[in-house]
RODO-2510 file (C-alpha; in nm, 4 decimals, decimal comma):
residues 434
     n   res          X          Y          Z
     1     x     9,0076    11,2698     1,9622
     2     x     9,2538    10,9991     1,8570
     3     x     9,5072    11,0231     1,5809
     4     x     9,5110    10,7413     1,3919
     5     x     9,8593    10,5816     1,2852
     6     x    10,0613    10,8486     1,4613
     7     x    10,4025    10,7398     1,6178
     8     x    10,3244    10,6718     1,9544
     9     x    10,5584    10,7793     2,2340
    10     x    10,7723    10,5077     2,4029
    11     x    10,6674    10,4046     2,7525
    12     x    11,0848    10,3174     2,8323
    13     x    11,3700    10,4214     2,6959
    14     x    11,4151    10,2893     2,3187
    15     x    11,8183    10,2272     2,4374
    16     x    11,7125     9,9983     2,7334
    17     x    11,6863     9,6230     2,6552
    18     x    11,3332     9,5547     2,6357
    19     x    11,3237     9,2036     2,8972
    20     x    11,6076     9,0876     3,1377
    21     x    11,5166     8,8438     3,4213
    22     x    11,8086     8,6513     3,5515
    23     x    11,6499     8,5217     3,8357
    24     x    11,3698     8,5302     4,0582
    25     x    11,3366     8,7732     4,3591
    26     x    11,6686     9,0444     4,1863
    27     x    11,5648     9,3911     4,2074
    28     x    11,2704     9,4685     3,9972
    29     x    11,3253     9,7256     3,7436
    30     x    10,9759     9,7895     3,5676
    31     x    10,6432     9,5145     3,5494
    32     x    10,3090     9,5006     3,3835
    33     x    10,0097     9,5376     3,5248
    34     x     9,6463     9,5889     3,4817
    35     x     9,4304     9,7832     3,7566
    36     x     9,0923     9,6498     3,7491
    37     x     8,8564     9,8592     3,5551
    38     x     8,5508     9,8470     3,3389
    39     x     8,6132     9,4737     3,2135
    40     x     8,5571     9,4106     3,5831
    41     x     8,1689     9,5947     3,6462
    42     x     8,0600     9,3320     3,3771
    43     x     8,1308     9,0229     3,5601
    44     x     7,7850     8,9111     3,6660
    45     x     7,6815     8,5784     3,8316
    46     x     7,5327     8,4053     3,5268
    47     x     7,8694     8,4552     3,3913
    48     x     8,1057     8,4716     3,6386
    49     x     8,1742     8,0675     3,5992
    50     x     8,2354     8,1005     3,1895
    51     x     8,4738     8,4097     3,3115
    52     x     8,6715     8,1684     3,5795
    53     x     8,5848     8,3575     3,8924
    54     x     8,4550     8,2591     4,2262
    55     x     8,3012     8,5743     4,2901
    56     x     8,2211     8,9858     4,1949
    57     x     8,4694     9,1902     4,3121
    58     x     8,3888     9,5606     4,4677
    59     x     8,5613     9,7063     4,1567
    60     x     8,6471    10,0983     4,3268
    61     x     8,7491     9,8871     4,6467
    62     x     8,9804     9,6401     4,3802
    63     x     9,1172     9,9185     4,1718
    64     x     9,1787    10,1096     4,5095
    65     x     9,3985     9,7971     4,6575
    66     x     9,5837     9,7606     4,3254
    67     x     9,7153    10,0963     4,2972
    68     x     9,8154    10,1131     4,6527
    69     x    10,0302     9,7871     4,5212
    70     x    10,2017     9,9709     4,2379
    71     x    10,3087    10,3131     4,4658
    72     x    10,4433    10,0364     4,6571
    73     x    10,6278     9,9018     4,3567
    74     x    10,7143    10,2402     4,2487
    75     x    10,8996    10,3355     4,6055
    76     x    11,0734    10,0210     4,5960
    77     x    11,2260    10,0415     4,2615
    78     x    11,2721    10,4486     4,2977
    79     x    11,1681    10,5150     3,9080
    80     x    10,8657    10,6560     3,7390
    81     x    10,8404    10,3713     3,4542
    82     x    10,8525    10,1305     3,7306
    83     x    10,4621     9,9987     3,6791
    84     x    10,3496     9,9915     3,2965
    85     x     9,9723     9,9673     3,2978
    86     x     9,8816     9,7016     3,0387
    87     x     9,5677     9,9393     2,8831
    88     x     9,8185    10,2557     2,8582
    89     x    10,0349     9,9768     2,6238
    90     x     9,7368     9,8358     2,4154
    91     x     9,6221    10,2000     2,3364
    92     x     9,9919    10,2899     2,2092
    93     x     9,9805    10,0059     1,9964
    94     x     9,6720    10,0428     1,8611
    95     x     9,7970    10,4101     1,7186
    96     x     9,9334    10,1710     1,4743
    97     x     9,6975    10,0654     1,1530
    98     x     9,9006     9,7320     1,1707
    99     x     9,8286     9,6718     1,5010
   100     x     9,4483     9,7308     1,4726
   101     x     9,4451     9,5130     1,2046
   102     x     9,6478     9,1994     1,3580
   103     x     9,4498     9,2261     1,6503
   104     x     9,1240     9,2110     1,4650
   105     x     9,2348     8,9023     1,2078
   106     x     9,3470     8,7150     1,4795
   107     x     9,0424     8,7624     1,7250
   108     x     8,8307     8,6894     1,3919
   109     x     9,0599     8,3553     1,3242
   110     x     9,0847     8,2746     1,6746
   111     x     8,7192     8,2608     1,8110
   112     x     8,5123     8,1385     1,4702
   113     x     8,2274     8,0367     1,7322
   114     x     8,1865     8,4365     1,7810
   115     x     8,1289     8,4764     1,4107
   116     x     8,3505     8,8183     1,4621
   117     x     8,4269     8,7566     1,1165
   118     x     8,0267     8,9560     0,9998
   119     x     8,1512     9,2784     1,1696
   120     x     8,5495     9,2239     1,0888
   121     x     8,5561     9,5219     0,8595
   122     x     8,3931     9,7288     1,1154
   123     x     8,6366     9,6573     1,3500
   124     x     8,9430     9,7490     1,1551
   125     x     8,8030    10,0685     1,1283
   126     x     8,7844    10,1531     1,4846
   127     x     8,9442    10,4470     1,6770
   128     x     9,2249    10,2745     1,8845
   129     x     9,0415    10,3896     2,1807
   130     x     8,7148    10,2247     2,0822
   131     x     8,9089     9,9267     1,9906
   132     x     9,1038     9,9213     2,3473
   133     x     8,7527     9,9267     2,4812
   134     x     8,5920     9,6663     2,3014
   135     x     8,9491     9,4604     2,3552
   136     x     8,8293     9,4713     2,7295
   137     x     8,5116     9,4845     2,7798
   138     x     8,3845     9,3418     2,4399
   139     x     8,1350     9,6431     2,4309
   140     x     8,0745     9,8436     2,1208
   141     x     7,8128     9,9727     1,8874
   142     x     7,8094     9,7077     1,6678
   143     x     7,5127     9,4492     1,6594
   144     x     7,7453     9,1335     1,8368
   145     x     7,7855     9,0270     2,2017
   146     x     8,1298     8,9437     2,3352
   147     x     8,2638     8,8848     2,6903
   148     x     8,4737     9,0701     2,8784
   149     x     8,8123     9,0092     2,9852
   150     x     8,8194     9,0296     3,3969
   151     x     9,1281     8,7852     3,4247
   152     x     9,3588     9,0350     3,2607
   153     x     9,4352     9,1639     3,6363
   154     x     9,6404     8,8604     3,6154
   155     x     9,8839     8,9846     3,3863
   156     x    10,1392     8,7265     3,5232
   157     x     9,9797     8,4554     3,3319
   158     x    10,0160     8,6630     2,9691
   159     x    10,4075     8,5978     2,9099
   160     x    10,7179     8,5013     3,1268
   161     x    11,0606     8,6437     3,0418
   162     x    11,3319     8,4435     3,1000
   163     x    11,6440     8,6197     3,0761
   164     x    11,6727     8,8325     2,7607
   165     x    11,3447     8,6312     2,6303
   166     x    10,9919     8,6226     2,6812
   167     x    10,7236     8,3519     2,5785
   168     x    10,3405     8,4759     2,5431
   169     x    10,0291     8,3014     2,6884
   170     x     9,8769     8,0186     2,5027
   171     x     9,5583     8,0219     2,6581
   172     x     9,4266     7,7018     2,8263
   173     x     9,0588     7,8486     2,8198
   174     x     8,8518     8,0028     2,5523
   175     x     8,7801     8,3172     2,7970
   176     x     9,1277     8,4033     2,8166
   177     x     9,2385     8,3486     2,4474
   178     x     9,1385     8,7233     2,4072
   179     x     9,4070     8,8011     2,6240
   180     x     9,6707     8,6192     2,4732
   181     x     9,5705     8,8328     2,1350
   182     x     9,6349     9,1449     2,3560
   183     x     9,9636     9,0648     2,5356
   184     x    10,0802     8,9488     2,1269
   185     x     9,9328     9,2850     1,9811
   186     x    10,1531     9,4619     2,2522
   187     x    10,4657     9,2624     2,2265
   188     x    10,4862     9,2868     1,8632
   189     x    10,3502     9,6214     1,7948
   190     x    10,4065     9,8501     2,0390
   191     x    10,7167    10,0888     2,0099
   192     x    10,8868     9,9807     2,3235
   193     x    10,8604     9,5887     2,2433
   194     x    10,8768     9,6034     1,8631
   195     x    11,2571     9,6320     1,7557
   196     x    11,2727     9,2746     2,0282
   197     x    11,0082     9,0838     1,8258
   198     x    11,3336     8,7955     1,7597
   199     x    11,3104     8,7841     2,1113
   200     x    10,9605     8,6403     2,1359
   201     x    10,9280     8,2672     2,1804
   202     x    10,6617     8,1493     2,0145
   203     x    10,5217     7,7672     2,1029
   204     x    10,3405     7,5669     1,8901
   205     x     9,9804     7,4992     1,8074
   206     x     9,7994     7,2764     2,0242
   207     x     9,9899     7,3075     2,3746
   208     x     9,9199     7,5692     2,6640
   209     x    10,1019     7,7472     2,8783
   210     x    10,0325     8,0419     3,1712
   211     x    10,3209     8,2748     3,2769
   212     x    10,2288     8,1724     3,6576
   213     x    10,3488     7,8300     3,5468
   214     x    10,7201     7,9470     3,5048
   215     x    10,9660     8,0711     3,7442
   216     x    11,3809     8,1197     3,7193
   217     x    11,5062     7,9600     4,0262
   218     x    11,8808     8,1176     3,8447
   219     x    12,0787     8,1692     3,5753
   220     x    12,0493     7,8484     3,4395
   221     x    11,7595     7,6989     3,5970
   222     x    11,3883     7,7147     3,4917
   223     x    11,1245     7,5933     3,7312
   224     x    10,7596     7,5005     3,5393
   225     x    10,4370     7,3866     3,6464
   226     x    10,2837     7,1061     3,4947
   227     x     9,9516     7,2164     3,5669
   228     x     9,5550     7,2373     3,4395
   229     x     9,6945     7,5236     3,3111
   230     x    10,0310     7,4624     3,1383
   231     x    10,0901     7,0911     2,9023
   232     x    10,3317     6,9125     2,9221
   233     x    10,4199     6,9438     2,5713
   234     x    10,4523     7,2919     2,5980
   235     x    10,7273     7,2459     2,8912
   236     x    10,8995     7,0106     2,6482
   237     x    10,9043     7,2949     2,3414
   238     x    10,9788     7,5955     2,6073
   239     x    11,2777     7,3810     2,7701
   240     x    11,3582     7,2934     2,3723
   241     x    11,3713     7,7449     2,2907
   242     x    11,5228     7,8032     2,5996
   243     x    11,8168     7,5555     2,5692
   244     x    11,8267     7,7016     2,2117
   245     x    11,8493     8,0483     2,2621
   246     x    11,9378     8,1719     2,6451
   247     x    12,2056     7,9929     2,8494
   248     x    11,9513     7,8093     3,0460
   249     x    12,0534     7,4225     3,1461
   250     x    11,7725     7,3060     3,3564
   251     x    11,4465     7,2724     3,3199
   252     x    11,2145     7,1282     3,6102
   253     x    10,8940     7,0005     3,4893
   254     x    10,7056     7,0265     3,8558
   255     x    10,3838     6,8274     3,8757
   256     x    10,0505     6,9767     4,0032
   257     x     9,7048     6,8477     4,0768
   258     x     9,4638     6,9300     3,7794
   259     x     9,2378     7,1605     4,0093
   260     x     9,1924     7,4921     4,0576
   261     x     9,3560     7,5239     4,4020
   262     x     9,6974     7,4546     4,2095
   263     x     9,6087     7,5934     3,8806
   264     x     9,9675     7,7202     3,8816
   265     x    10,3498     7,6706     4,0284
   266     x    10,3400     8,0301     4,1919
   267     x     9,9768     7,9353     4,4011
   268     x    10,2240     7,6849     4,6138
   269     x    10,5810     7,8331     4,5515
   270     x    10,7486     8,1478     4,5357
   271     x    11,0647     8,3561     4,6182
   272     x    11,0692     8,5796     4,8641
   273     x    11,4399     8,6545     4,8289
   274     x    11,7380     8,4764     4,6434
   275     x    11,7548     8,2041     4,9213
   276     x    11,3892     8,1948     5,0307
   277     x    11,0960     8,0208     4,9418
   278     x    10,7461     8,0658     5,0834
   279     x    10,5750     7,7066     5,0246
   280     x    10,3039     7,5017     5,0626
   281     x    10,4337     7,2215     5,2821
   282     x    10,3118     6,9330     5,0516
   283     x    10,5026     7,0255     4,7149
   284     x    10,8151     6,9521     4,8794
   285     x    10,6903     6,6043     5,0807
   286     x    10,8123     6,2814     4,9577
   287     x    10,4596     6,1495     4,9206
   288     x    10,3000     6,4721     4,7987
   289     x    10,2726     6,6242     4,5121
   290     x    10,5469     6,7780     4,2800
   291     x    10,6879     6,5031     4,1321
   292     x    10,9466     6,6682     3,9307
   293     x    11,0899     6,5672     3,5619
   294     x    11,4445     6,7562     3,5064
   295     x    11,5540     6,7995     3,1848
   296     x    11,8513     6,8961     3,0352
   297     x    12,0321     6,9560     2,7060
   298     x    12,1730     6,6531     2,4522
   299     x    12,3732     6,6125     2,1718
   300     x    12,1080     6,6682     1,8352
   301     x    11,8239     6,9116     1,7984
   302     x    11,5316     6,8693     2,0280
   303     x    11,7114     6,6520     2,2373
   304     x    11,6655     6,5824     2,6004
   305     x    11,8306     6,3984     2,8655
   306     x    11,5787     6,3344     3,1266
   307     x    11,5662     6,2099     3,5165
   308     x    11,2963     6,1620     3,7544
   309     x    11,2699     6,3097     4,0948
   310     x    11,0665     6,2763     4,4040
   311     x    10,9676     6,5971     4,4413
   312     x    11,1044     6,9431     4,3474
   313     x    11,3543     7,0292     4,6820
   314     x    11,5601     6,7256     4,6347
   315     x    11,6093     6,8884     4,2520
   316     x    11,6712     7,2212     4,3598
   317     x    11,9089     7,0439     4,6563
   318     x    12,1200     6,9122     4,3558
   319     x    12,0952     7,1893     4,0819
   320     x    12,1411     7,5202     4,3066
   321     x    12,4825     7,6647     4,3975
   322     x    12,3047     7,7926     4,7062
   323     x    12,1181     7,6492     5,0133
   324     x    11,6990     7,7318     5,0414
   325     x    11,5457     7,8341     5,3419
   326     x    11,1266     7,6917     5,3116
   327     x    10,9114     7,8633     5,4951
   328     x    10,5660     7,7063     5,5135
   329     x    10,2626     7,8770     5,3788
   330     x     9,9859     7,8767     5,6753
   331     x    10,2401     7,7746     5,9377
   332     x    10,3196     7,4036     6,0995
   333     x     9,9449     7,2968     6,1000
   334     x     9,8162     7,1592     5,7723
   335     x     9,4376     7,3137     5,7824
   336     x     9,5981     7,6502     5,8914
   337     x     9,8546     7,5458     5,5231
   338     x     9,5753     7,4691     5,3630
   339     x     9,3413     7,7626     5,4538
   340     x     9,6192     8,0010     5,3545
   341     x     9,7327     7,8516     5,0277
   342     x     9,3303     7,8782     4,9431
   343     x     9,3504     8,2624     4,9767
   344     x     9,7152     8,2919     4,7785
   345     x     9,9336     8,2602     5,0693
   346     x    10,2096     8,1260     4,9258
   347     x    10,1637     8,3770     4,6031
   348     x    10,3754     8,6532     4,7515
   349     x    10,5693     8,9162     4,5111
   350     x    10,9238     8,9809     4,5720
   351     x    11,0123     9,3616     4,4387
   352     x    11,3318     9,3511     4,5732
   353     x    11,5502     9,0831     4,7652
   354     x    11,3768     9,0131     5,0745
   355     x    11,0931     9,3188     4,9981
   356     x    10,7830     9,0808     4,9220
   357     x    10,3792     9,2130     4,8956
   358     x    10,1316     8,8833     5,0097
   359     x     9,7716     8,9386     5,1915
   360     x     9,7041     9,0718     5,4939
   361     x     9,4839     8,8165     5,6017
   362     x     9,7347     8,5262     5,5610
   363     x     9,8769     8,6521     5,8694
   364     x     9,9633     8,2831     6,0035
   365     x    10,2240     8,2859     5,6711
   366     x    10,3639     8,6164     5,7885
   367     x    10,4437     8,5116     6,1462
   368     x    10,6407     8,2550     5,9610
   369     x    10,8061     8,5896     5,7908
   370     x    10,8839     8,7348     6,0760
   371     x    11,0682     8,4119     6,2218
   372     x    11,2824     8,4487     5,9662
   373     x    11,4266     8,8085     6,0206
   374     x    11,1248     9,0001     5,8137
   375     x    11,0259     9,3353     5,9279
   376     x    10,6178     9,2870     5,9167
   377     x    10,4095     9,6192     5,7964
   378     x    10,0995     9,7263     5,6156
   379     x    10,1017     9,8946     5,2659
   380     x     9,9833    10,1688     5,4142
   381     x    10,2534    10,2232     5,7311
   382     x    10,5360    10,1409     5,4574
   383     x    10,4498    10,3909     5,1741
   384     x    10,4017    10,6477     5,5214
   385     x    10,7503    10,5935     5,6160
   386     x    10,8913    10,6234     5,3236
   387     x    10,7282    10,9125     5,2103
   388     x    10,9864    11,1556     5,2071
   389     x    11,2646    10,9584     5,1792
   390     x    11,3845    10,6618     4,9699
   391     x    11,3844    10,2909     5,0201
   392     x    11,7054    10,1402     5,0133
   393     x    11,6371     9,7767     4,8835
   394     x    11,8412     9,5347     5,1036
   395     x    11,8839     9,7025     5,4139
   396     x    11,6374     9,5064     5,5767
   397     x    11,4059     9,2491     5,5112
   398     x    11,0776     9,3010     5,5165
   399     x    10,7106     9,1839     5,3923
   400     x    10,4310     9,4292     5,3348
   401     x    10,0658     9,3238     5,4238
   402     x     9,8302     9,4155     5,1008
   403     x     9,4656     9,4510     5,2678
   404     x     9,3035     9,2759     4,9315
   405     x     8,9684     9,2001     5,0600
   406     x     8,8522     9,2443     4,7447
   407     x     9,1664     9,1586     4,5235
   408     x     9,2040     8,8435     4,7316
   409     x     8,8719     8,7389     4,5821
   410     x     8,9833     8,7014     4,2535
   411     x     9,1674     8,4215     4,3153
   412     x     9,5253     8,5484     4,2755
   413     x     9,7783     8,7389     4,4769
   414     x    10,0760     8,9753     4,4565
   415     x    10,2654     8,7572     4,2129
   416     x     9,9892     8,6861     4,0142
   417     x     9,9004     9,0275     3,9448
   418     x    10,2156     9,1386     3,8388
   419     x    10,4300     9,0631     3,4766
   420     x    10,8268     9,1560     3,5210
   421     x    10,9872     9,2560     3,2639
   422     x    11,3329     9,3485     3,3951
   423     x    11,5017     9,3248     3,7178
   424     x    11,8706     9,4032     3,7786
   425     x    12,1277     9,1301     3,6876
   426     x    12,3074     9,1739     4,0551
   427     x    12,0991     9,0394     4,3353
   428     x    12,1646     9,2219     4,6909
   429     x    12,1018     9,2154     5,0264
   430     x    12,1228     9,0022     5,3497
   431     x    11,9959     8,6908     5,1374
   432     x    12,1780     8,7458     4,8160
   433     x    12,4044     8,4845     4,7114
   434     x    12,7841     8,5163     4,7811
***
């Protein structure tokens, strides 16, 4: 039975700050995430298109592939908050009357073309577990018919936190403006996230932006994709908050091709460490894409002083205090590139510096890994080895092979799948900066 308005519990520590990235690929502290579940069964293939997916997933084989990702998460980071699942969080909040209610005026204000607004009352009297159900799966008792949300798997895309700061998901598509509501409901309401609300940055009406669109190449440099995804005017009002408010100085505006393939910055770049990149080859071409706008702070609000580059390496040659090593998504032959930046090659996860998750079957990508120094094992053989002892992050490097047949079909990888909240300030290991 569920008590309505009760306290709820903390998932962390109330003294811990609730976001701190620094940079891409430091030791991950904890990270959101959403094991497929129920949402997923209800994915059919006269919807599957509205929903944005390619395909229907195997849900017990998915769920079973994405909790054998967080034990590997868990072993890496050595603490039992490490993975936060994103439905524990929406049912804590919900204990809250508030939160119930913000999350019901705002699905009502946001979706008018759902006419939500006949059974609004309803609604607001749910149990927060019947409202955490119809949040996902759009099911209820009531007389209305509502999609679920499948692409909340993705929980990269519903915020990025850039150092003590995080900015929500302004959803591109109608099917995942439900999720923004959630990831807002959550950040505002739940116990953990509430006392940092100041620390939300909010953009304005009328741009989008998805968290796979952002990464922090460092301290003081932001890397975003100017994608189908992510506007261009929302770059321009996150680089705006950011230079505001955190002691970034760089922002890199990277451009994409409008298509699917590239729908964000991580499906063709990523960290594996603090000087590694996995990439695919063309971003970083003269003549390929990734055109790259860099702006930077001026004199008077909202000011900008921008320059033009020809892609994004020769900006990261000139902003970084360190040297990148590239390796090439798919290899040295461009169909083999192509093939594997298709099935999320180049979307790898770094849980430590130089401990990355990708897919097995881009195995082409991880001989390229293990060029470069990386000890190459499955999920399984890893979480085996280190199951009675502890994993020492930076002893080695090494890349762990996620089976994903059926995750892989969702059209996202590691990276994608996963929302950081916090990773240690102090990067370490072999490829840590000196």
């Amino acid at each position: 039975m569920d008590t309505l308005d009760a306290p709820s519990a903390p998932s962390l520590e109330q003294s811990n700050p609730a976001y701190g990235i620094p940079a891409e690929a430091h030791l991950l502290e904890q990270v959101i995430v959403h094991t497929p579940g129920q949402e997923m069964e209800l994915v059919a293939p006269d919807n599957r298109a509205e929903l944005l997916f390619d395909d229907i997933l195997f849900v017990g084989h998915a769920r079973r592939e994405h909790l054998l990702m967080c034990s590997i998460f868990e072993k890496i980071v050595g603490r039992p908050d490490a993975v936060l699942q994103m439905e524990d969080l929406l049912l804590e909040a919900f204990r809250q009357e508030a939160a119930r209610h913000a999350f019901v005026e705002r699905l009502c204000r946001s979706l008018p073309e759902q006419n939500l607004g006949t059974v609004e009352d309803e609604l607001k009297r749910f149990t927060p577990t019947d409202l955490r159900r119809f949040a996902l799966t759009g099911e209820s008792d009531l007389p209305i018919k509502v999609h679920p949300v499948p692409n909340l798997m993705f929980t990269r895309d519903l915020a990025a936190v850039v150092q003590d700061h995080i900015i929500p998901l302004q959803a591109a598509t109608s099917a995942r403006t439900r999720e923004s509501i959630i990831a807002n409901v959550v950040l505002r309401h739940h116990p953990r996230f509430a006392p940092h609300a100041d620390h939300i940055i909010d953009l304005p009406e009328g741009v989008t932006f998805e968290g796979g669109d952002l990464l922090v190449a460092s301290p003081d440099t932001v890397l975003i994709g100017h994608s189908e995804r992510t506007s261009f005017g929302a770059i321009m009002a996150i680089a705006h908050e950011l230079f505001e408010h955190t002691s970034i100085e760089h922002v890199l505006a990277v451009d994409l091709p409008k298509r699917r393939a590239t729908m964000h910055l991580d499906t063709v770049f990523t960290f594996a460490s603090p000087n590694e990149v996995i990439v695919f080859p063309p971003l970083l071409e003269t003549h390929g894409f990734g055109y790259t706008v860099h702006l930077t702070p001026a004199d008077g609000p909202g000011r900008f002083v921008t320059d033009m580059r020809p892609n994004l390496r020769n900006a990261l040659d000139d902003l970084l205090d360190r040297d990148l090593t590239y390796i090439p998504c798919g290899g040295r032959e461009r169909l083999h590139q192509e093939r594997e930046q298709w099935t999320d090659g180049a979307n790898v996860f770094a849980a430590a510096p130089g401990a990355i998750v990708g897919y097995e079957r881009n195995r082409r990508t991880f001989d390229r890994l293990q060029d470069h120094g990386y000890r190459v094992v499955t999920a399984e053989s890893f979480l085996s080895y280190y199951d009675s002892g502890t994993f020492a992050p930076g002893s080695e490097k090494v890349a762990i092979q996620l089976g994903g047949t059926e995750l892989s079909r969702g059209r996202g990888g590691p990276r994608c799948m996963t929302l950081p909240i916090a990773r240690h300030a102090q990067p370490t290991g072999p490829d840590a900066p000196q």
